[in-house]
N, C-alpha and C positions, 0 to 999 in steps of 0.2 A: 499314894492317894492323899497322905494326912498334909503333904508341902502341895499338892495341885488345889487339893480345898480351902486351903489356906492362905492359895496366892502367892506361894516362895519358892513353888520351880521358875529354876529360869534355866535349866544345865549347867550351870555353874557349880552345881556341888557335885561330884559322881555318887550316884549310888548302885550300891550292891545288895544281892539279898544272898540267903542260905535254904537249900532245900528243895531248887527247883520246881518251887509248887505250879499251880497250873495258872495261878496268876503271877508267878513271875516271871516264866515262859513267855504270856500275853505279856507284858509290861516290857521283856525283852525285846518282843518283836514289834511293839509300840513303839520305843526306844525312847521309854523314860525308866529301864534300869539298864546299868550297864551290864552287868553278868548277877550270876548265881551260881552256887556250889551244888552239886547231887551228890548227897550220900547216898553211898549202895548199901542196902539194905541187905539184898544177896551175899555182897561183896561181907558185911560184918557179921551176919547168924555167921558165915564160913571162915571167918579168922578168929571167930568166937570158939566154936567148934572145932579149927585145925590148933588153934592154943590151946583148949582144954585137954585135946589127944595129943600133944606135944610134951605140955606139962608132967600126963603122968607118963608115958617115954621115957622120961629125963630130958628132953630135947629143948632150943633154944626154940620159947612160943612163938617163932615165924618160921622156922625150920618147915621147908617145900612151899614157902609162898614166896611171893617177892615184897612183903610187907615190910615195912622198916618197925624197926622198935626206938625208945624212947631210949637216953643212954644209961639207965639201970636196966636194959632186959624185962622188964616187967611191962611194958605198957607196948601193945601190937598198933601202931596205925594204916588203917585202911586208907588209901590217900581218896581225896575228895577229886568231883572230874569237874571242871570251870565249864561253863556254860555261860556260853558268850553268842553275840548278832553272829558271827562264823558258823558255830556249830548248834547254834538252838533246834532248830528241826529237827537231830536227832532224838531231842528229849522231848518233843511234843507226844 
């Protein structure tokens, strides 16, 4: 919005956002962004929750997901899903 008010889109710069909110969905499908990331919300309380029962286990905190960890073991990431003009409709 603040480069279209401003008079400096011209598509020449790509932009991205994070969040998938519901204007960047509309902005997607306007096609003045080019993508956006969805963090799953589901997807983290549940790697929150299977690392913290992993944890006291003993277990490596992604043990039964297919979450990758950071290279100390210590950090679980939930991967982010791209939301692109392809696939936006599913996240409307």
């Amino acid at each position: 919005e603040t480069l279209n008010s401003e008079g400096l889109y011209d598509n020449t710069v790509t932009i991205v956002g994070i969040d998938a909110t519901v204007d960047g969905i509309q902005a997607i499908k306007d096609g003045t962004l080019a993508m956006t990331v969805f963090q799953d919300a589901n997807g983290q309380g549940y790697g929150a929750v299977k690392a913290a029962v992993n944890l006291i286990e003993g277990k490596a905190i992604n043990d039964g997901t297919n979450y990758e960890t950071d290279e100390t073991g210590n950090i679980c990431w939930v991967p982010f899903e791209p939301v692109t003009p392809d696939n936006v409709a599913d996240y409307e």
